[in-house]
C-alpha positions in Angstrom: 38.8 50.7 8.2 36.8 53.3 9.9 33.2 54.1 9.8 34.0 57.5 8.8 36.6 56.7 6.0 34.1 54.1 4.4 31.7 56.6 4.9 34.3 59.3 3.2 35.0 56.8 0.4 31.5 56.2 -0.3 30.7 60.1 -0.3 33.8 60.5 -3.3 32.3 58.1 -5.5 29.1 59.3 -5.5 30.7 62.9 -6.8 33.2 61.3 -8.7 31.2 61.5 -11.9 31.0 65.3 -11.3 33.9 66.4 -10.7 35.7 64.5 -13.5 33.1 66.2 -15.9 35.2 69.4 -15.2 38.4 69.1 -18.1 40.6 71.3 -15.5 42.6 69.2 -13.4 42.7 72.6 -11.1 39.1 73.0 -10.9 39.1 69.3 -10.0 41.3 70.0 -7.0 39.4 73.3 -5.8 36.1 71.4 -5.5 37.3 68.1 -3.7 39.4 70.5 -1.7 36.4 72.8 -0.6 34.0 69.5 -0.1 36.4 68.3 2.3 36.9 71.3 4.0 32.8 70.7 4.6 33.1 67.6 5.3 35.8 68.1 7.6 34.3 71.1 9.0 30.9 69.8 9.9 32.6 66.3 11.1 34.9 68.6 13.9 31.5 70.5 15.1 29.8 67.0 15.6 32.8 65.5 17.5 33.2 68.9 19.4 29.7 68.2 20.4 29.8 64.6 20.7 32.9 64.0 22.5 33.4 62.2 25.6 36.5 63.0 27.8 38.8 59.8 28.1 40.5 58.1 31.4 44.0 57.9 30.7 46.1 54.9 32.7 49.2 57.2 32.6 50.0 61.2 31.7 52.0 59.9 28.7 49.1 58.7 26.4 47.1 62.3 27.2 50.8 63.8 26.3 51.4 62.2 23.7 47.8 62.6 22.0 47.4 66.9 23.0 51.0 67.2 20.7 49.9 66.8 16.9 51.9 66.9 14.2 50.9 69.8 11.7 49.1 68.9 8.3 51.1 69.0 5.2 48.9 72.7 4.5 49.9 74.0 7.8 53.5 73.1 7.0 54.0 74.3 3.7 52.2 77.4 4.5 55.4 77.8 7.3 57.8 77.2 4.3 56.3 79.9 2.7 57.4 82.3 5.3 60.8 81.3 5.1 63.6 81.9 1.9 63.0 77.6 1.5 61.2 78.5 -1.7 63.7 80.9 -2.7 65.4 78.2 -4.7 63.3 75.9 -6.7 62.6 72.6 -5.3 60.9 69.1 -6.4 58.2 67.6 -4.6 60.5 64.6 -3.7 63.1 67.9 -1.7 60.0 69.4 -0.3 58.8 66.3 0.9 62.4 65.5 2.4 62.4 69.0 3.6 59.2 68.6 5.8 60.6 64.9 7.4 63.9 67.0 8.5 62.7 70.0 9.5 59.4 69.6 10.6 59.6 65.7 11.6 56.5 65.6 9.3 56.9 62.4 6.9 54.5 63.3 4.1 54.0 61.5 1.3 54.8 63.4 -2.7 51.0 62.6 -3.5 49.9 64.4 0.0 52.2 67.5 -1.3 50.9 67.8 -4.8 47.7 69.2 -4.9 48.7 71.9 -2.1 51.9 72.3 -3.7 49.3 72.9 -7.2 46.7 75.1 -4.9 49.5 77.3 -4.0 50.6 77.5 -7.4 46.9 78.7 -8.8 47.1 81.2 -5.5 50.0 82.5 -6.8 52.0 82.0 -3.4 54.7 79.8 -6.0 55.3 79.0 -9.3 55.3 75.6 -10.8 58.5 75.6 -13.6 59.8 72.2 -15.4 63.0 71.5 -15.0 65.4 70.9 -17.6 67.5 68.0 -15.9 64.7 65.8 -15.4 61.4 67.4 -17.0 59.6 67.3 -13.4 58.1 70.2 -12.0 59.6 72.5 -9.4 58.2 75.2 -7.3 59.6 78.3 -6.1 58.1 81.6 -4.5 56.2 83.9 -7.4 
C-alpha cells in the first residue's frame, strides 16, 4: 500500500471518534467529504509543486496516462444534466448506468454517499421503493 493511503488511513482513525459523535449519518458524510476535499486539495498543490516530469519509452504510456477517467462526482453530476434521473433508479442501475455509458465501473458503495450528498443538495430525491424497500433516486 502507498505511503499516502497508510498515511490517509491513519489520518481517518484519528477523527474517527469525532465524527461518529455526530448522530446524523449526513453530517457524518459532509465532514469526511470536506476533510478530504483538504486533504485532497493540499496533496494536488504539493504534487503540482513537487512533480518531476517522466521519460516515457513509447507515446502510448504518456497517452494512456493524460486520458483519465472521470470520478464518480464528476459523472453523476453529467447525469444530472441529462432526463437519466427523470425516472427513478437504484444505486445497483446507476452504477450499471455509469459502466455503459460512461465506461466508468464504480462500485454502489463509491455511489452512495454522492448519490446521499446530492440528495441533502436537493439536486434528487431519495424515495423507497415498494418492490424491494431499497432506495431510489430521481431529480427533485
Amino acid at each position: 500500500m502507498s505511503k499516502q493511503t497508510e498515511k490517509l488511513k491513519k489520518q481517518l482513525l484519528e477523527i474517527s471518534d469525532v465524527v461518529n459523535a455526530f448522530q446524523s449519518e449526513a453530517v457524518q458524510v459532509k465532514i469526511v467529504d470536506r476533510l478530504l476535499d483538504s486533504i485532497l486539495e493540499d496533496r494536488d498543490g504539493d504534487e503540482a509543486t513537487s512533480r518531476k516530469p517522466r521519460s516515457y519509452a513509447d507515446g502510448e504510456s504518456r497517452q494512456r496516462e493524460s486520458i483519465r477517467k472521470p470520478g464518480a462526482t464528476k459523472v453523476l453530476n453529467q447525469l444530472l444534466q441529462t432526463d437519466f434521473f427523470d425516472q427513478p433508479h437504484s444505486i445497483a442501475d446507476i452504477a450499471t448506468h455509469c459502466k455503459d455509458q460512461y465506461d466508468s465501473d464504480f462500485k454502489t458503495s463509491e455511489l452512495s454517499g454522492i448519490l446521499l450528498k446530492l440528495a441533502n443538495e436537493s439536486k434528487l430525491r431519495r424515495e423507497r421503493s415498494e418492490e424491494n424497500n431499497r432506495f431510489e433516486y430521481v431529480k427533485a
